[in-house]
C-alpha positions in Angstrom: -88.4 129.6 -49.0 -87.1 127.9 -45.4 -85.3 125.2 -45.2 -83.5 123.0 -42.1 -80.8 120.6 -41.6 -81.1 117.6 -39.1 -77.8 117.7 -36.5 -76.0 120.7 -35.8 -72.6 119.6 -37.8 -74.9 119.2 -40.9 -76.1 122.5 -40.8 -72.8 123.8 -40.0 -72.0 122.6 -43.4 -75.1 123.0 -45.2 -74.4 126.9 -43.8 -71.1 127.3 -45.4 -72.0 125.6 -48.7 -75.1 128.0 -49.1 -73.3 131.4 -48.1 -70.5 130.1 -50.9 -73.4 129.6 -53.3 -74.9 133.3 -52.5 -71.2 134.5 -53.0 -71.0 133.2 -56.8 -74.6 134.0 -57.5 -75.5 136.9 -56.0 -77.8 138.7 -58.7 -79.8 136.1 -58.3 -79.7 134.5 -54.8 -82.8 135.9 -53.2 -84.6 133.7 -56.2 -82.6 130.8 -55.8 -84.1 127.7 -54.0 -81.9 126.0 -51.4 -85.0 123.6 -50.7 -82.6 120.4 -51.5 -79.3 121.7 -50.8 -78.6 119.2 -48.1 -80.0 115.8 -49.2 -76.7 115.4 -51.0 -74.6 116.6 -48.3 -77.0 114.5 -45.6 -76.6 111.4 -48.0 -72.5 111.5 -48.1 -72.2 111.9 -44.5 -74.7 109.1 -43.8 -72.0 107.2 -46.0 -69.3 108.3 -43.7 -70.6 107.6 -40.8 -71.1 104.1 -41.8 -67.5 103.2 -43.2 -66.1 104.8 -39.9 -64.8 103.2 -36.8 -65.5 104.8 -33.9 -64.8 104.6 -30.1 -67.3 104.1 -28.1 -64.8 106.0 -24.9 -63.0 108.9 -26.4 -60.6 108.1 -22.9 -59.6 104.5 -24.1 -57.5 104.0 -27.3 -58.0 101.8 -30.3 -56.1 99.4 -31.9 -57.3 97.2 -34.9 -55.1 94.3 -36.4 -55.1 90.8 -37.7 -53.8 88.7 -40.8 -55.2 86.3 -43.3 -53.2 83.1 -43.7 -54.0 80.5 -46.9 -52.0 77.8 -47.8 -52.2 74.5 -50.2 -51.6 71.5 -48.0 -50.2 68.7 -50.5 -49.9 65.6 -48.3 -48.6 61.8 -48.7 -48.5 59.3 -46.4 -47.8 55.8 -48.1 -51.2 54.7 -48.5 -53.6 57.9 -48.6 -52.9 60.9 -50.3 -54.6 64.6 -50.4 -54.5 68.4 -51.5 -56.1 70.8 -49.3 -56.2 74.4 -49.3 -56.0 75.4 -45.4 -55.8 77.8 -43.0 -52.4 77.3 -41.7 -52.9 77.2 -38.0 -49.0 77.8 -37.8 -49.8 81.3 -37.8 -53.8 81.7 -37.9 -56.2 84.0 -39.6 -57.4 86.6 -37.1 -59.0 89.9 -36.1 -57.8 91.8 -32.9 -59.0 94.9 -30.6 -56.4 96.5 -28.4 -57.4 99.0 -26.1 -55.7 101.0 -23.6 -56.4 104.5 -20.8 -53.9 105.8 -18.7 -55.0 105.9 -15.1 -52.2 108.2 -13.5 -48.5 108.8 -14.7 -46.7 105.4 -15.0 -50.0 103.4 -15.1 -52.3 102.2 -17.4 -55.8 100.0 -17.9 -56.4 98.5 -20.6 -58.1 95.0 -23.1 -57.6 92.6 -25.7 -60.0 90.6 -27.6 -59.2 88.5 -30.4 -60.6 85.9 -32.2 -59.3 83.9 -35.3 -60.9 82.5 -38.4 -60.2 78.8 -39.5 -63.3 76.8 -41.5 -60.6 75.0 -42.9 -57.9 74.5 -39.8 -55.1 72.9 -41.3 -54.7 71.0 -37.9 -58.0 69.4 -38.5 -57.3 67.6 -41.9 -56.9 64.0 -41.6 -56.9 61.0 -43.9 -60.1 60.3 -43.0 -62.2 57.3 -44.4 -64.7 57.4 -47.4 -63.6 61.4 -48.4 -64.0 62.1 -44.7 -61.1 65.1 -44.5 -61.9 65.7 -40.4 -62.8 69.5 -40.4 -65.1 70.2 -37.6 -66.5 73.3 -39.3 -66.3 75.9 -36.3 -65.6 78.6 -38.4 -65.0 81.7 -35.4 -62.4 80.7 -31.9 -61.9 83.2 -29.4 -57.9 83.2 -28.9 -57.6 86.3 -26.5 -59.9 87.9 -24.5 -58.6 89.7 -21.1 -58.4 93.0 -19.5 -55.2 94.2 -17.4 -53.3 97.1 -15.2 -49.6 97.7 -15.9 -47.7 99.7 -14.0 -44.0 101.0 -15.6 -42.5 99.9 -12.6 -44.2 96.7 -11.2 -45.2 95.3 -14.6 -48.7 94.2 -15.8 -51.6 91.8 -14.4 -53.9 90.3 -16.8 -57.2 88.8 -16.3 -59.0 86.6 -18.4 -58.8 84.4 -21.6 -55.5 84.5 -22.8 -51.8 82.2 -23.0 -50.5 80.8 -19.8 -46.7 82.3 -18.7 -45.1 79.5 -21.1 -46.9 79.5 -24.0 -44.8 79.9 -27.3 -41.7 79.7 -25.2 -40.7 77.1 -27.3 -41.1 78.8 -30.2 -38.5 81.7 -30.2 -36.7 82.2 -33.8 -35.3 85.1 -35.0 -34.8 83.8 -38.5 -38.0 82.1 -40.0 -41.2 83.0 -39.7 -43.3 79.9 -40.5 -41.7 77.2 -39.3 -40.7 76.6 -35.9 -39.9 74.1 -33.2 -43.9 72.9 -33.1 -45.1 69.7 -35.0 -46.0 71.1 -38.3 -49.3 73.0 -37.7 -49.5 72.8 -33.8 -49.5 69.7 -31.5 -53.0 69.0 -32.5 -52.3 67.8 -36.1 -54.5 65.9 -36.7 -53.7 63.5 -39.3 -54.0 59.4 -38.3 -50.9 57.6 -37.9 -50.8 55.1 -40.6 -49.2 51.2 -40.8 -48.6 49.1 -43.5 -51.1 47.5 -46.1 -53.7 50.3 -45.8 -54.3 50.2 -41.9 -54.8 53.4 -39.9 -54.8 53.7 -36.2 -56.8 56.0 -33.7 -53.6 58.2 -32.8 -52.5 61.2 -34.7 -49.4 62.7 -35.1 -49.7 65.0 -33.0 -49.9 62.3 -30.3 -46.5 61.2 -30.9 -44.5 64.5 -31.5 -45.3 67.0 -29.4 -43.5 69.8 -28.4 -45.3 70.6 -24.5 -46.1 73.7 -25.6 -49.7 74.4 -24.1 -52.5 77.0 -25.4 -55.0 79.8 -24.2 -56.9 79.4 -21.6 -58.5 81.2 -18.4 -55.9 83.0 -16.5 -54.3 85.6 -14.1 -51.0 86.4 -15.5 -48.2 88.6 -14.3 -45.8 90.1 -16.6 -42.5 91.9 -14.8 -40.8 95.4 -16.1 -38.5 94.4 -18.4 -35.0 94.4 -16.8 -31.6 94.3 -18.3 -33.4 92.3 -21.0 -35.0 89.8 -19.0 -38.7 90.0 -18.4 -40.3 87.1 -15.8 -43.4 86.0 -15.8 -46.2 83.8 -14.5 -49.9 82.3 -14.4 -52.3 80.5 -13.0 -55.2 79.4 -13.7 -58.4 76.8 -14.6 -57.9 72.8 -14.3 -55.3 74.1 -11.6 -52.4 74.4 -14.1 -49.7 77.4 -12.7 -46.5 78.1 -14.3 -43.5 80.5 -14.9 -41.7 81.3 -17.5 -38.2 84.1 -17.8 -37.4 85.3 -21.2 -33.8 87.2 -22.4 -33.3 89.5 -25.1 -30.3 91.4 -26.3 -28.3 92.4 -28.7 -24.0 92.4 -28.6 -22.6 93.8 -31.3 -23.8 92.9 -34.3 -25.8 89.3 -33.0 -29.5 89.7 -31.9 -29.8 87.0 -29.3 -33.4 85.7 -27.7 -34.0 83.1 -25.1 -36.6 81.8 -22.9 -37.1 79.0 -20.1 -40.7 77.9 -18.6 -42.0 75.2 -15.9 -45.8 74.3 -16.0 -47.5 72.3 -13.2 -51.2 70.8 -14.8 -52.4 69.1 -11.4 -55.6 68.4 -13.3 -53.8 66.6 -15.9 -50.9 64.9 -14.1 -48.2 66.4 -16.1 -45.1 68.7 -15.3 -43.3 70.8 -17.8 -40.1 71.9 -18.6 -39.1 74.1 -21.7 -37.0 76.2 -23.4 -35.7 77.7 -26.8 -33.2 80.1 -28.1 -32.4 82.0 -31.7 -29.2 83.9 -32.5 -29.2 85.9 -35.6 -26.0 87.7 -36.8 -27.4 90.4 -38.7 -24.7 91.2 -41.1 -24.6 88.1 -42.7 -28.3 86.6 -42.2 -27.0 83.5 -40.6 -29.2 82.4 -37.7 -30.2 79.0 -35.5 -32.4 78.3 -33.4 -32.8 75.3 -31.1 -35.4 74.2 -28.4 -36.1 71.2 -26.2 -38.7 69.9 -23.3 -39.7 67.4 -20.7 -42.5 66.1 -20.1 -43.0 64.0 -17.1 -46.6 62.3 -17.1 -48.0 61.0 -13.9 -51.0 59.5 -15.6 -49.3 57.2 -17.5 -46.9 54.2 -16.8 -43.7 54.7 -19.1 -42.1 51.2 -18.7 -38.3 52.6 -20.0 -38.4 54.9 -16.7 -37.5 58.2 -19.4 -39.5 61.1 -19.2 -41.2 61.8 -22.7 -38.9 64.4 -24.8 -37.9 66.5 -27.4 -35.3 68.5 -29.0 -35.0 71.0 -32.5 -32.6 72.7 -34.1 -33.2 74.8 -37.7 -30.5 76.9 -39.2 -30.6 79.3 -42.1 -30.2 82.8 -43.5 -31.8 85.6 -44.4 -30.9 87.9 -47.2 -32.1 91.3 -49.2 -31.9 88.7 -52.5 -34.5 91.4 -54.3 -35.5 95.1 -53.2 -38.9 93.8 -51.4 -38.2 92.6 -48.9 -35.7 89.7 -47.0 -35.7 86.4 -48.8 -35.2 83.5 -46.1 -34.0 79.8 -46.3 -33.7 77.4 -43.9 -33.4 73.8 -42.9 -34.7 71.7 -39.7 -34.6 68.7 -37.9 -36.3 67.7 -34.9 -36.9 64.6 -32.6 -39.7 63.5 -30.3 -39.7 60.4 -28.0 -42.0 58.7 -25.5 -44.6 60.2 -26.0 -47.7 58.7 -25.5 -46.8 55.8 -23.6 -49.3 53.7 -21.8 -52.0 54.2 -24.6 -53.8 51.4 -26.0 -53.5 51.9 -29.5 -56.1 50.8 -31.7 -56.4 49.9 -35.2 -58.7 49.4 -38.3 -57.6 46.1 -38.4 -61.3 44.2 -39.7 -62.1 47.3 -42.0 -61.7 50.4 -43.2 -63.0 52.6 -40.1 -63.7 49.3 -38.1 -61.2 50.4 -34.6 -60.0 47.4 -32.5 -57.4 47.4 -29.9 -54.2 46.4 -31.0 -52.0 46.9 -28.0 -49.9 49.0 -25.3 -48.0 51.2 -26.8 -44.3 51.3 -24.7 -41.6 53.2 -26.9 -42.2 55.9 -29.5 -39.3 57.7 -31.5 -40.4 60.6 -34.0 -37.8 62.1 -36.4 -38.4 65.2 -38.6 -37.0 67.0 -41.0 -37.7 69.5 -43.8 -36.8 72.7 -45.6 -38.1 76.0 -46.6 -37.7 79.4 -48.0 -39.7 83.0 -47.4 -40.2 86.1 -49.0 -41.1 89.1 -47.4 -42.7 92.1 -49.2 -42.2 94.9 -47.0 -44.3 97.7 -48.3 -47.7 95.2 -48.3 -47.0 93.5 -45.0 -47.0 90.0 -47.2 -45.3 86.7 -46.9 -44.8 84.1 -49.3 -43.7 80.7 -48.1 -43.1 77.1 -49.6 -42.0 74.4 -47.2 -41.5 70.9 -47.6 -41.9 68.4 -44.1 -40.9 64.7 -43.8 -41.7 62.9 -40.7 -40.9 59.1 -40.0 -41.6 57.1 -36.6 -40.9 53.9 -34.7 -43.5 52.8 -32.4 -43.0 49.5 -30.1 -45.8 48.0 -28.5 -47.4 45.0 -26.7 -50.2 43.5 -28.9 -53.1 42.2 -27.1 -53.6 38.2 -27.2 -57.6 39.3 -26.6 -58.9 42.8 -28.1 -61.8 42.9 -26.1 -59.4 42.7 -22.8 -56.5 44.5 -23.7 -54.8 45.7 -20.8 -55.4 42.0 -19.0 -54.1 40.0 -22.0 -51.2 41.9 -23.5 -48.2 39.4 -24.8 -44.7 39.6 -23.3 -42.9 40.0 -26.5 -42.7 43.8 -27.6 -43.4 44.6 -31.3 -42.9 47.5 -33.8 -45.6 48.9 -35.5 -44.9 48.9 -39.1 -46.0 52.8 -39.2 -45.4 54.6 -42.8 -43.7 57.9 -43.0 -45.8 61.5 -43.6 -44.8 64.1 -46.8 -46.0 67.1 -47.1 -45.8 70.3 -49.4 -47.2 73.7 -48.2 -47.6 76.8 -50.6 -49.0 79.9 -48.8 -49.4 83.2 -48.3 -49.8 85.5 -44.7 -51.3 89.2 -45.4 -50.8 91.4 -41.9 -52.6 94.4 -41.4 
């Protein structure tokens, strides 16, 4: 009886698996019937084929990688008070694609497109009014998307979605993973700055400590060779913002040592940038620090002190093999923001809950932070384990308005502090890398 396979790699196999067959049962082969030897063969390649990722360019490489990050957000600030569990936007939830071809010796083509998952962004929760917790609900954000030449000796250019020269530059810490010289969960964070008996205002806390750190956007970026350590960089890009940014590595002795120093120039949004960090890990012991500061000088806003808005960090630690997983890590921080956000008119839900009226101009702010942490890594699962706790506390002097409805016209000569209530939190989360 005759029988055919569909595809020649089927019937390669479908060949083998039949002349093994007439091998073990040869008195009787010419009687056997091979009429549905394949359909179990065709059915677990069909199942192959599905669970396999393929290329669509056998010439271009393929990279796959991402992380899942949960957390339990535990939050208090004086009047409102809420548990979450959050994406931690710290270090996001996301899926990547690198790809790469190599053009002639010493050069190369290649992409990168990544996107990252947050349906509950942990820079979106608030202390919204009547259970109102602020998610927006965009579940899918594209973080990188850009394709790019490199050259071994004139470095890489880079065209598309993707971070400006100084982005993360403030962020360099060879010690901690989860915690670093950003406001607790990115500059963004969202949650209302709250006063005394009950009242919130329109500004976040994010407003008032930031760390000038700026994110993704469109851009052409040009990355040197590195060189003696030292790799330079720079960008430019949409809403006319350029920058540049040089980063140091090395490592003497038994110290690892990182570093990095950035200016951004955002015409479009009057601003000018400068920024840097460093870490310094001695490895025998576990002992590092890191520290970071920035300037900010705003051109769209009047700062009556004459000071540029500022900031500076500094978090120390160590990191030890405590068990045989992985490095157990402990650390303590303190930062300080000031100025920012000077020139706003602040409001506040001074008739009702939710009911915003101008209040006044806002003319000093003064941020304080500090909090501690400890990390364990599990080496052979690619997992982190983290519990933080974060306190922040602010001062905010203003001008109150003798008549909301014409605040900048009728604002009083004698400057006031807002009686603003200080921010707990507790975090409790996991990252899974893969």
């Amino acid at each position: 009886m005759g029988w055919f396979c569909h595809g020649a790699v089927r019937c390669r196999i479908a060949f083998i698996f039949a002349i093994i067959v007439a091998i073990h049962v040869a008195p009787t082969a010419q009687a056997a019937d091979f009429g549905d030897c394949c359909s179990d063969i065709e059915t677990r390649i069909a199942e192959i084929e599905a669970t396999t990722a393929r290329k669509g360019n056998s010439k271009v490489s393929l990279q796959i990688y991402g992380q899942v990050n949960k957390a339990l957000l535990s939050w208090d600030d004086g009047f409102d008070r809420d548990t979450y569990i959050v994406d931690n936007e710290t270090s996001s939830t996301r899926l990547g694609f690198i790809g790469e071809a190599k053009m002639k010796p010493g050069w190369f083509a290649g992409y990168r497109m990544e996107v990252e998952f947050h349906d509950a962004a942990s820079d979106e929760v608030f202390n919204g009014q009547n259970g109102d917790d602020g998610l927006s609900g965009t579940d899918l954000q594209i973080r990188q998307s850009y394709v790019y030449i490199e050259s071994e000796r004139y470095g890489r250019v880079s065209i598309g979605q993707q971070s400006p020269a100084t982005d993360d530059i403030t962020i360099i810490n060879l010690g901690a993973q989860m915690s670093n010289a950003a406001l607790h969960y990115n500059n963004n964070f969202g949650l209302r700055l709250g006063m005394l008996f009950g009242l919130t205002t329109d500004l976040s806390w994010g407003d008032f400590a930031h760390t000038v750190d700026t994110l993704r956007g469109d851009f052409v970026r040009w990355d040197s060779p590195a060189m003696y350590g030292f790799v330079l960089s720079a960008a430019a890009g949409e809403n006319d913002v350029w920058d540049v940014g040089l980063r140091y590595q090395a490592e003497w002795n038994s110290v690892r040592f990182a570093a990095g120093i950035g200016y951004m120039d955002a015409e479009e949004f009057d601003f000018e940038d400068v920024r840097a960090s460093a870490s310094a890990l001695h490895v025998p012991t576990g002992l590092f620090v890191s520290v970071a500061g920035g300037v900010r000088e705003d051109h769209s806003e009047v700062i009556d002190s004459g000071d540029d808005a500022n900031f500076y960090y500094a978090q120390l630690g160590i990191r030890r093999r405590l068990l045989p997983y992985g490095d157990t890590t402990f650390y303590g921080e303190y930062g300080a923001y000031n100025d920012f956000t000077v020139g706003r008119i602040l409001k506040a839900d001074i008739p009702g809950p939710g009911d915003f009226i101008n209040w006044g101009k806002i003319d000093n702010t003064e941020v304080e932070r500090w909090g501690v942490g400890v990390e364990q890594a599990f080496n052979a699962s690619a997992l982190l384990i983290y519990a933080q706790f974060h306190h922040y506390e602010a001062e905010i002097v203003g001008r109150p308005c003798n008549n909301p409805n014409n605040c900048s016209a009728t604002l009083s000569d004698v400057k006031q502090a807002l009686p603003v209530e200080p921010w707990d939190a507790v975090v409790f989360g996991a990252r899974l890398q893969f």
